[in-house]
Each structure stands twice: as C-alpha cells, then as structure tokens.
N, C-alpha and C positions, 0 to 999 in steps of 0.2 A: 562913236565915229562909225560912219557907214562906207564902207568897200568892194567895188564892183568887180567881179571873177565871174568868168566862165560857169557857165554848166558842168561843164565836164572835168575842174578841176576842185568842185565841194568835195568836203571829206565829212564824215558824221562828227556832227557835235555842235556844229555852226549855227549861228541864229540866221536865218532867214528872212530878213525885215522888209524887202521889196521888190519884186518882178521884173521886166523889162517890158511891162505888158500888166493892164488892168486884172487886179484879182477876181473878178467878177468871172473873167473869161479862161479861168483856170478851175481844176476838182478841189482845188486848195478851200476848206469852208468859214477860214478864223486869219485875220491877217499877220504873218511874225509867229513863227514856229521855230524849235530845234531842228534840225534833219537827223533823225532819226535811225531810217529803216529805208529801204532798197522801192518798196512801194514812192515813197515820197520823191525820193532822187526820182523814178524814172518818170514820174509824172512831170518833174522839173526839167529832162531832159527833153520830154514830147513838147512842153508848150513855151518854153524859155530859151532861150541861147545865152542871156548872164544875166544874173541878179545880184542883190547887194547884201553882204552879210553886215550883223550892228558886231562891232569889236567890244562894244561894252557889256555885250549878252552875249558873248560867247566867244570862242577862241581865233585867232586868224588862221590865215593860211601861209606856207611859206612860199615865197618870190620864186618863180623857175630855174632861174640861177642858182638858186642855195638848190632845189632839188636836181640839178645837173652836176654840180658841184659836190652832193652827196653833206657836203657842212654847211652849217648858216652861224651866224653872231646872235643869229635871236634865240632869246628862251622855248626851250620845245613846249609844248602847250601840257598844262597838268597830268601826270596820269593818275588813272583811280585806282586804288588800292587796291591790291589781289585779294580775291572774295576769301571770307573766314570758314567755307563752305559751301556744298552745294547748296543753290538756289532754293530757296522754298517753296517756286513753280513748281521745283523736280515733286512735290510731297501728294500733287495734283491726279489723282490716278486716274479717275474717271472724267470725261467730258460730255456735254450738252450741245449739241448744234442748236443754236435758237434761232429761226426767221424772222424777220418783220409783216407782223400780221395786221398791219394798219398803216395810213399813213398821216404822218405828221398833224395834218388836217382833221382827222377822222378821230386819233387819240388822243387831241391835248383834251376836249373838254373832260373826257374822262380823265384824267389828267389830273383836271384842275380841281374836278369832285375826289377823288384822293387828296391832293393838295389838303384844302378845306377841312376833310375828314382829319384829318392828321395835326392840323393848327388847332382844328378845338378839343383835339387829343393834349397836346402837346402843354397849350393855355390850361386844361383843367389837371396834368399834370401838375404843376408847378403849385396849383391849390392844396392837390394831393401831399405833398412832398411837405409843404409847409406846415401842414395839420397835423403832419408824422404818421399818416396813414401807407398803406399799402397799396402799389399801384393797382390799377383793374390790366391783369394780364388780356385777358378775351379782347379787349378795347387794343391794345398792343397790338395784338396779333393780327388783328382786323385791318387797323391802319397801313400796317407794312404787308400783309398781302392785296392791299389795295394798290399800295405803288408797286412792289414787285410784278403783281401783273402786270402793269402799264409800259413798268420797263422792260418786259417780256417783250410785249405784244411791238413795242415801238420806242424806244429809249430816249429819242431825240424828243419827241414831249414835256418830258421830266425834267430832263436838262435844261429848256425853255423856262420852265419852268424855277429850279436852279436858280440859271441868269438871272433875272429878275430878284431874284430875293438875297444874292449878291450884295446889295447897297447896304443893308441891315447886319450890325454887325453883335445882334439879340443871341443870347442862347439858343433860341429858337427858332429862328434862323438857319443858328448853324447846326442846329441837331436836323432840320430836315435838309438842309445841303449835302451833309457827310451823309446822312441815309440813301441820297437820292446818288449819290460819287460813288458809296461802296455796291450799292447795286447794280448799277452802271457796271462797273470796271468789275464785277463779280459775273455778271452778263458775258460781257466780253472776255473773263477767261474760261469760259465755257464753264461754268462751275452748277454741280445740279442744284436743282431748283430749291430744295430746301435749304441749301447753304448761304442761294440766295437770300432769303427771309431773314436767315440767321445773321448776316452780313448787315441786312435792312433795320435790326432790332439792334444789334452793338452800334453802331452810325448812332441811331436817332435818340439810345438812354446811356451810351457810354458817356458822357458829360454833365448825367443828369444830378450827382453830385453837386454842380457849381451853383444850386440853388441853396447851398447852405455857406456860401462863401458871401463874404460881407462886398455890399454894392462897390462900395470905397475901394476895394482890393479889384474886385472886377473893372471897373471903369476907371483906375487909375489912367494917367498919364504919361508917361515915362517910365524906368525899370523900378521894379519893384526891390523892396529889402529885402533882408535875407529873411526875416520875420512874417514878410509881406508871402515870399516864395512858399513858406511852408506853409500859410495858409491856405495861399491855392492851390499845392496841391493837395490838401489834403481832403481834395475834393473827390479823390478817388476809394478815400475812404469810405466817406459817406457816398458814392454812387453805389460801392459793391454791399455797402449795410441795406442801402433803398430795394438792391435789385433780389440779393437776401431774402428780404424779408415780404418779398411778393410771391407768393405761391401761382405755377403755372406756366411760370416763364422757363425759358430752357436753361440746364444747371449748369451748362457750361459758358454761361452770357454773364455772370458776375467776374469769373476771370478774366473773359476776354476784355470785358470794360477796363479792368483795372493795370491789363499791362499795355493799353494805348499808347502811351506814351515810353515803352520802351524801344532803343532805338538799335539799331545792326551793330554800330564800333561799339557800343555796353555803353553809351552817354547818358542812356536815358534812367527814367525811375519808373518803378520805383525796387527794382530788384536789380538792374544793371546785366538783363540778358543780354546775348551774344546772337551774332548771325543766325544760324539753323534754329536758333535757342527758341526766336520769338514766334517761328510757326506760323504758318500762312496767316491766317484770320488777324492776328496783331501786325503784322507784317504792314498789311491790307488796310488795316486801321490805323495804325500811324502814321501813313504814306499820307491817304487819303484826309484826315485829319488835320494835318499842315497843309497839304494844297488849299485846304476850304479854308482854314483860317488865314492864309497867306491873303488870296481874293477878296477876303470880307471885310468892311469897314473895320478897325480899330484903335484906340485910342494911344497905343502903347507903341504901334509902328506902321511904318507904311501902307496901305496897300498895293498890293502887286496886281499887273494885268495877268490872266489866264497863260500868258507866252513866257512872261518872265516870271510866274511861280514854277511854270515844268522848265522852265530852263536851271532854277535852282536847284528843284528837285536833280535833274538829270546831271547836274556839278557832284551831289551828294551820293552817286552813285558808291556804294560798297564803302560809305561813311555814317552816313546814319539811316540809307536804307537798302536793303535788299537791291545789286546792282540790275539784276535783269528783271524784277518787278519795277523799279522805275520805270525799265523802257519801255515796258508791255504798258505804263500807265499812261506814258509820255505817246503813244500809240492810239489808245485805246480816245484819253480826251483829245487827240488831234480830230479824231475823226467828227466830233461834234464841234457845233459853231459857239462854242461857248463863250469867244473874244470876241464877238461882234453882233450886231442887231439883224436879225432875218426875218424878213417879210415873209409872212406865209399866204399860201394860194387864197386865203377866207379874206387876207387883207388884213389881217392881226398884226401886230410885232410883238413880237419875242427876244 
C-alpha cells in the first residue's frame, strides 16, 4: 500500500516508491529506494514537495496527532538490534580517493573486453575443477585486474554490465556479479587498490566449490532436506580444498571464501562467528553475496528487484549483517542505476 507525506515529514528507513514529479527530472538514478542518508532527503527536499512511501517495503510514518500527542495506538516501527560491536568499517585504516577517469561511453567497451576475458576464465574453470586440476592463478589474476581497473577508472560500466547478466541465475553469472558488487562497494569504501583485487578474487572463486555439488541439489525447486542442506554446503569445503591446492593465489583467499556465509547474530556456518568476529572482507562478502543472489534468477525463491533486496538488506541491519556496512552498501548501490534500463549517449542500453 502506497502513502502520500510530505517532504519534510520522511524519516530514514522508508521506501520511497514515487515522486510528485517524473523521475527522469530528479538526481534520483533507479526508481524505489530506502531513504537512507541526509544526501538523498535533501535532494527530495530540492525537487519534491510529497512523495509516496510503499508500507509493504518499509515502515510508515506516525499521523501528526499521535506526534502532538507524544502517544499513538500504533505499533512503533522495528528497532534493530544494538550492535555486538564496533563496526568493521572502524578496522578501515587507510583510504583511497578514487576519480572517475572515463566516462560511461568511453569505458563500457573496455568493460565488456574484461567482461569476456573473465567468462572464458570462468567457462574454462569449471573444466579445470572438474578434471581435479589446479586452477591457472596468473589467468586469475589477470581477469580481476582487468575489471578492477575498469571499475577504478569508471564503475558505472561494470555495473551495466552486472544488470544485464542479472536474468542468469548460472554460477557464473553470479561468480562475476558478486566480483563486479564487491569491487564496486570496495571502491566506494575507499579501500586501497590491492584490497580491491583481493575483494575482485573472493567474489569471483568463493562459490567455486558448487561445481562439485550435484546439479539436482543446485537447481532444486523448493527447500531443500536436511540431507540436501549439507550437501550444499559442503561446497565450501571443496571451494577452500580447490583454492588450496592452486599455488600463486593469495593465502588468505581460501579463508576468506570459506567464511562467506558467516553472518553478524552467529546464524551463519560454518563456524557461527559473531559481529567484529567476521572482519571486514567476510563482512563485505556475505553482505554482497545475498544482495546478487537475492537479484538473480532462482529456482528455490523469488526474485527480488535491486530496491526491495537493499530494502531487506537494510531490515537486517545488526541481525545478520554489520549495521553500518549495510548502509554504506544501501549508499554506495543507490548511486548506480542498477534498477532500471539507461540509455547511453552511443544509443546502447544498459
């Protein structure tokens, strides 16, 4: 259900689902966001006088009378959990200012030649893997300083990029989504350049495990047994045996694959760490992990739009992920159009 308010009486946390006024003629780049951060409100306040929030993606607002009144009948809206710790942003010592050194037009094709580079990486993985062989690290390393560039130079590329490959809900797919999200949002927390890389190579083989899980298990339908559960995961066994036993690759990328799926309240597996426990990089990678697979085709559950996975995400705040890392991430992808189709100056769509 949709609810028309004021500008000036949003509060953070609200979906955002319609303007009073075509999107087109606002900085807004993706239609139906959380509100966030004090940027967005005041852009809402320069070009809008009231919009409409959706109540089903997110929280209402109380009636002026209960706030004159100081009490209402209604339920107060969720609060999230007080953090188990400080933030894992705090762990962040040094920063990167990065520019955009290209623009959109100028860096998708390079772009798309990473892209490319990467899928016949990725495709001849998967032969590698299945032969019992050792990956070719050099070829690794290549691939993912091909996109880290790109998304150096110009991120919104990549992410066009991304979108697009969205529909596919392949391993490989999502091994270069989550590469192309953790670089992204490693970008954007200023984080130096080798981190990036490092960020670009857990994304793109932390999952590469699931090539020894049986198709039937993978492309089931519905929830899986309990039988069923431990096979998959037991795909992080054999990811951290795969990344093992390739010489060249960095020695701290078999761990970080393996605790992806650990989550901030201790939910996760397969050690059941705790807030400050899971440390930036896993942090980064579980977050980023569920948004792509949330967006991506799947057989087992819905897919979500780009608006209503960071709206989940940002529900899960200081539950199963680092609360002030969600909103740096709920941040970081507002800024790109990753919810909507964008013409570009060449006449391309993205």
């Amino acid at each position: 259900m949709k609810k028309e308010v004021p500008v000036d009486r949003l509060e953070f946390g609200v979906f955002i689902a319609e303007l009073d006024r075509p999107w087109t003629e606002t900085p807004f780049m993706y239609q139906g966001f959380v509100l966030s951060n004090e940027k967005q409100l005041e852009a809402l306040k320069k070009h809008c006088k009231t919009v409409f929030i959706d109540l089903d993606k997110g929280p209402d607002l109380p009636e002026r009378s209960d706030l004159l009144a100081g009490d209402s009948d209604k339920p107060a809206a969720p609060k999230i959990p007080a953090p188990l710790g400080p933030s894992v942003l705090t762990s962040i010592k040094h920063k990167v200012t990065y520019r955009e050194k290209a623009t959109v037009d100028e860096e998708l094709p390079v772009a798309r030649t990473a892209l490319r580079k990467t899928e016949v990486l990725l495709k001849d993985i998967m032969g590698t893997v299945q032969a019992g062989k050792a990956l070719d690290a050099p070829r690794v390393k290549e691939a993912v300083t091909s996109m880290a560039d790109s998304v150096v130079r110009n991120p919104d590329a990549m992410m066009l990029l991304a979108k697009l490959k969205e529909k596919g809900g392949h391993t490989l797919d999502r091994a270069f989504g989550v590469s192309i999200y953790m670089l992204t949002f490693g970008r954007f927390l200023e984080l130096p350049r080798e981190q990036l890389d490092l960020l670009g190579m857990v994304g793109l083989l932390q999952d590469v495990g699931m090539t020894a899980v049986p198709e039937e298990v993978v492309t089931k339908k519905g929830p899986l047994t309990k039988v069923e559960q431990a096979v998959c995961r037991s795909h992080i066994t054999h990811t951290v045996d795969i990344l093992k036993q390739t010489p060249g690759l960095p020695p701290e990328l078999a761990e970080l694959a393996a605790l992806h799926h650990e989550r901030y309240d201790g939910s996760g597996y397969a050690k059941g760490l705790k807030g400050p426990e899971l440390g930036l990089f896993v942090s980064i990678a579980g977050l980023v992990d569920t948004f792509d697979a949330m967006i991506h085709t799947r057989t087992y559950a819905e897919v979500y739009s780009p608006s209503n996975a960071l709206n989940y995400l940002y529900s899960m705040r200081n539950t199963l992920f680092d609360g002030p890392m969600v909103e740096q991430f709920v941040q970081c992808i507002g800024i790109f159009p990753v919810g909507s189709l964008v013409e570009l100056n060449s006449g391309e769509v993205g």
